[in-house]
C-alpha positions, 0 to 999 in steps of 0.5 A: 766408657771408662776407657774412652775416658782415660784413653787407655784398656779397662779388664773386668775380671769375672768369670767370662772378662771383660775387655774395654778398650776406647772403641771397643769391647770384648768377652773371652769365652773362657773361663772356669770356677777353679780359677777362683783362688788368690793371687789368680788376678796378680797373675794375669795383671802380670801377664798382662804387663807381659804381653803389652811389653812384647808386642806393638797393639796394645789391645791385641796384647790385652786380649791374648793374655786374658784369653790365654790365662783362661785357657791354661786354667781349663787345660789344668781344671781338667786334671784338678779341681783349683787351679793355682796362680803359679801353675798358670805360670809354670804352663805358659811358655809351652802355651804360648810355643804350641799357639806362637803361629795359630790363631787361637 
């Protein structure tokens, strides 16, 4: 509701974020306790500035980011036990090269 009411995208960040949009709402699927460090929500509010830059749908750019700092935190948390906010950072231009012409 609150987005409809400020006519914009509202993210909830939990375990599985949420994503509101005027007429629409959306779960990522994705998601992993080794995320929960600090900074981790800084780095994707600043992905998600990113992506909403870069590309024309804006819910479309909301729901990539959210989804792809997931999923980078769950190609890490297989290898360590916490993932940083710096190494989602570090990983995401070969995410985004290895994903730029697939649906993920």
């Amino acid at each position: 509701q609150a987005a409809a009411t400020i006519g914009g995208i509202v993210v909830v960040k939990s375990h599985r974020t949420q994503i509101y949009t005027p007429t629409n709402a959306y779960e990522n699927p994705l998601g992993t306790p080794a995320q929960a460090t600090g900074g981790m929500g800084d780095t994707l509010a600043g992905m998600i500035g990113g992506f909403v830059a870069q590309f024309a749908d804006s819910s479309a750019a909301v729901c990539a980011a959210v989804y792809s700092h997931s999923a980078i935190a769950e190609l890490l948390a297989q290898q360590q036990y916490v993932v940083l906010p710096s190494q989602i950072i570090t990983e995401l231009p070969h995410f985004m090269k290895v994903h730029e012409h697939k649906d993920v």
